[in-house]
N, C-alpha and C positions, 0 to 999 in steps of 0.2 A: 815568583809566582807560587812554587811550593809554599815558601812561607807564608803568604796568602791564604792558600787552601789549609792549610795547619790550623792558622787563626779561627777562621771562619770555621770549622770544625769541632776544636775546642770551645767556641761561643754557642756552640750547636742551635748555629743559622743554617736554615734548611727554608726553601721557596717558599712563600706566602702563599696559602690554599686559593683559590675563587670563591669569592663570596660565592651563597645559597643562590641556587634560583628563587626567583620570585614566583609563591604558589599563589593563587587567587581566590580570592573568599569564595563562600558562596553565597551563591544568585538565588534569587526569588524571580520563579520564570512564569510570569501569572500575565497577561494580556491589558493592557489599559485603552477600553471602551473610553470613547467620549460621544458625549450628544451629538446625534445630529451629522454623524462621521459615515461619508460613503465609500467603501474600498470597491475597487473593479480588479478581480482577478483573471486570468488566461490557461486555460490548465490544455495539455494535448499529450496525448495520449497514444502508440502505436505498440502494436502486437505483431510479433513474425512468427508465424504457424507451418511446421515444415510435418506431415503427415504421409505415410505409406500404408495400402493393406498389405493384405497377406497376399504375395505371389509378386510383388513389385520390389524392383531391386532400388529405385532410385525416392527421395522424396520428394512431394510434390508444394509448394510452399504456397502461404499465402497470407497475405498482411491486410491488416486493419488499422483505422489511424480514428480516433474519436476526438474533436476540437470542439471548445464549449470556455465561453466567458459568463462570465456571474457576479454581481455587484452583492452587497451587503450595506446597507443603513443602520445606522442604531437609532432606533423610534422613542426608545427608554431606557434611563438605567435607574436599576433596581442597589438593593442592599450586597455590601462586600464585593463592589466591581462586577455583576451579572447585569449582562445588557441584554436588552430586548432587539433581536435582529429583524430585520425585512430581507429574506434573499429571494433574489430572483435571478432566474436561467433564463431567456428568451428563446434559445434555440441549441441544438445541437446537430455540429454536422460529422457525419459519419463516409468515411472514404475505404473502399473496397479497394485493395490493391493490384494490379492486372494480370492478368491467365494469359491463358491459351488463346480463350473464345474473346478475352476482351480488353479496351485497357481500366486503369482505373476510376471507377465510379464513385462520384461524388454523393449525398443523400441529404438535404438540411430538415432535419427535422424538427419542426416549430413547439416545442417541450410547453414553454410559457409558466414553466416552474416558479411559482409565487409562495413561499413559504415565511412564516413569523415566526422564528425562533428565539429561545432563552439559551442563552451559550454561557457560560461561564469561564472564569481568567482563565482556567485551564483547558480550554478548549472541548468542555462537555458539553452535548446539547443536554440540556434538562426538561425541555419543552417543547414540544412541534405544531402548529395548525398549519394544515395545507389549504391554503387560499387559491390554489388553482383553478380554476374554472373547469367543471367536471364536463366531460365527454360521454359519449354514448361510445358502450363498451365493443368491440371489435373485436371477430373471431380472430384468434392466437394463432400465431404461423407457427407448425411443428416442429417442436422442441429446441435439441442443443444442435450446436454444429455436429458434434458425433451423431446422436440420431438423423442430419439432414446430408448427411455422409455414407449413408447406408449400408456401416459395418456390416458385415457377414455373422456376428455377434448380438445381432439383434434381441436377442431373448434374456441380454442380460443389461441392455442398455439403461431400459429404465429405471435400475437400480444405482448404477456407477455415474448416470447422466447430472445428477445433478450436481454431486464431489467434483465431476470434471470441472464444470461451469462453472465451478467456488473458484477454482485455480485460475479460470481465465477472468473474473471478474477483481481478483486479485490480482493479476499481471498488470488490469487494465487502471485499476485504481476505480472502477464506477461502481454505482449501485445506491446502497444509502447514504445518505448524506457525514453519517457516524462511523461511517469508512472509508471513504473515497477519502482525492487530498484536502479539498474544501477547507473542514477542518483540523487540518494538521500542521504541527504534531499533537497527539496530547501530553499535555503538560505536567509535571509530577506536582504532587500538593505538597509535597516538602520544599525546603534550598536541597541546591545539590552542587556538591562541586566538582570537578573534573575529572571523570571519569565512573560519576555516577550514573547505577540506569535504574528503570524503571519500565514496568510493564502496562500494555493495554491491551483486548482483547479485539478483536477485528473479525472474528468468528467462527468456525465449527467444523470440523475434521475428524476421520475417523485416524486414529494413530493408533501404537502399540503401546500397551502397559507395561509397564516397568515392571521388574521385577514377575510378571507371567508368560513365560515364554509363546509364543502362538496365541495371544489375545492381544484383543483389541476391539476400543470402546469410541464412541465421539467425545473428543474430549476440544478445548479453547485453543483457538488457534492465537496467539499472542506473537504482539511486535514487541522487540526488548527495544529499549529509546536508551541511546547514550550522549551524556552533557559530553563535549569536545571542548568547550572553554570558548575563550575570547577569539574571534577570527577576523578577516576581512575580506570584503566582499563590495566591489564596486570601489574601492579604495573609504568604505562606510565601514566605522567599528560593528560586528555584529556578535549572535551567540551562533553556536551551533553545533548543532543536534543531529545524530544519526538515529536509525531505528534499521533493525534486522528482523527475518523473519525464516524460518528452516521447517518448512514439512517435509517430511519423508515417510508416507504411508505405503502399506499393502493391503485396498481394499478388499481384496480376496481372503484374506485374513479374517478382516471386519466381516465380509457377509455370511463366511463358512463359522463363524461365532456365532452370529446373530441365529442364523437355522440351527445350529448345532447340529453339522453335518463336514464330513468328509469332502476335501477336491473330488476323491472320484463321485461323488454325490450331485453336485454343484456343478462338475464340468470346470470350478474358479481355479486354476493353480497357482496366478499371482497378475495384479494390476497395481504394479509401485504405481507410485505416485508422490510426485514429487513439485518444490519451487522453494526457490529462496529468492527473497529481495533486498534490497537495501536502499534506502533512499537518507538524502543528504538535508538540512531542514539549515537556511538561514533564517535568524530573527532578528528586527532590530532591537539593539541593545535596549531603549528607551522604553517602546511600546509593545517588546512581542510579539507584532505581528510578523506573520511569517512571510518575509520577501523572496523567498525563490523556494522553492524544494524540488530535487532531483530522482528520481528513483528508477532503478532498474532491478528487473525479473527475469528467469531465467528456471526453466521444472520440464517438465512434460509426464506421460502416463504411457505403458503398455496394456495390452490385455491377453492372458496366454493363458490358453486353453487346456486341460489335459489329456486332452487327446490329439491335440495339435503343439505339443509344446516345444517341439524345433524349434519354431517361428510362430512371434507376437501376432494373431490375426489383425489388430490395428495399433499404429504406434504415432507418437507424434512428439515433438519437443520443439519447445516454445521460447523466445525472448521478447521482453518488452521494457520500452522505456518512456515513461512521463516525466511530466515537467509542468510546474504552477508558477509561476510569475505575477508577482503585485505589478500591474498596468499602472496605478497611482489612486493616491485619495486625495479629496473635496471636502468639504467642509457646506452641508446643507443651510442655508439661512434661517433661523428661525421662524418668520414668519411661511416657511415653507418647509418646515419638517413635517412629519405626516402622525 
């Protein structure tokens, strides 16, 4: 056996390495429209809201759940893979989750959303007519949940109310169409390969400036979108795609800038504000459409006064988690595309 080990030494035989892994090109992640093609999605949506005022030692919770299906058509396709969409919402039902006083409350609210979109591979709408059938306009129930909460804070609400409802409209995935999950993700206009990201804007936040200590501006609130590579899903080859998202503001910052004024001026001494998301994005390998996405939120807000600044006068911290689902596509007849 020595003399063995001698040999083989002298030959300077040493273990065969492992071949390379196998890196994977890159992909062109652009969506393939066809005529006449109807998708039915399922998107739902819940929110858990845990909120205290001031003088309450325990949180008082309360959840939201929003459920809504929405088809898409393609009516036309144009030059470079841009199709012409029909989407329509029929309804959205909205469920109040149970208290004290009640359990939970169901609401279906009949939307009747009819919209003709131009979308492009990448998931951009470039074009919108609302085909809805217009309504006679309806006085507005007041305001945000904070304002219908009736903070002690009142005199500052309607400045921080609307930042707050950015955050929950964000947890919730609703709102405009160029936000929500509908059409996601967006797609990058290069190839990208594995472990490339890319940004999109999703909208508008007060944060801190770089580089100036105690300022702060509204600046883009951006998801970063990262390629993961080849994966599977349902035992189907797919892509898939993460996107993040990290605010971490101090509107009191933002508003004692904006006046150009002192806490002790303002009464502001600090309202963080906070959320991060993450959400998961399969696509089929072939056509890019996106067959499931995952996402989950997770932020909340204080507001501390400096004259109360022991304790937040109102606080709340929030999680939410949606979910889109391709329900399945059809294939429209010709003689009955629209």
């Amino acid at each position: 056996m020595f003399a063995l080990v001698c040999a083989l030494a002298v030959l300077g035989w040493t273990q065969a390495a492992p071949p390379p892994a196998k890196t994977e090109k890159p992909v062109t992640l652009g969506r393939v429209f066809k005529l006449g093609q109807r998708m039915k999605y399922e998107v739902r949506s819940s929110l858990q809201i845990q909120h205290r005022m001031i003088g309450l030692e325990t949180f008082i919770p309360e959840d939201l759940d929003i459920i809504y299906s929405f088809t898409t058509e393609v009516t036309k396709m144009k030059p470079d893979g841009i199709a012409e969409l029909r989407y329509l919402r029929p309804t959205m039902t909205q469920i109040a989750g149970e208290t004290a006083d009640s359990g939970p409350v169901s609401h279906v609210e009949k939307t009747n959303l009819d919209f003709l979109l131009t979308v492009t591979p990448v998931n951009d709408i470039i074009d919108e007519k609302d085909m809805t059938p217009k309504k006679k306009d309806k006085p507005k129930s007041g305001g945000s949940l904070l304002l219908r909460r009736g903070t002690p804070a009142a005199q500052i609400q309607g400045l921080i109310g609307s930042y707050v409802q950015e955050i929950y409209r964000l947890s919730l995935f609703v709102g405009s169409l160029d936000s929500s999950l509908d059409f996601s993700p967006r797609l990058p206009l290069d190839d990208v390969s594995v472990g490339d990201t890319w940004k999109r804007t999703v909208g508008y936040s007060p944060q801190k400036v770089k580089g100036k200590e105690g300022k702060a501006s509204v600046q883009r609130l951006d998801y970063t979108y990262t390629y993961r590579g080849i994966d599977t899903w349902n035992g189907k080859k797919v892509y898939k795609i993460t996107s993040d998202l990290n605010l971490d503001s101090d509107l009191a910052t933002f508003f004692n800038d904006m006046f150009d004024a002192k806490p002790e001026e303002t009464n502001l001494k600090s309202i963080p504000l906070k959320l991060k998301a993450n959400v998961v994005f399969y696509l089929d390998a072939a056509t890019m459409h996106t067959l499931e996405a995952d996402a989950s939120t997770e932020g909340g807000f204080k507001v501390v006064l400096t004259n109360m600044a022991a304790n937040a006068v109102e606080e709340q911290n929030l999680k939410g988690h949606s979910t889109m689902k391709l329900l399945g596509i059809s294939q429209v007849p010709p003689a009955k595309q629209k």
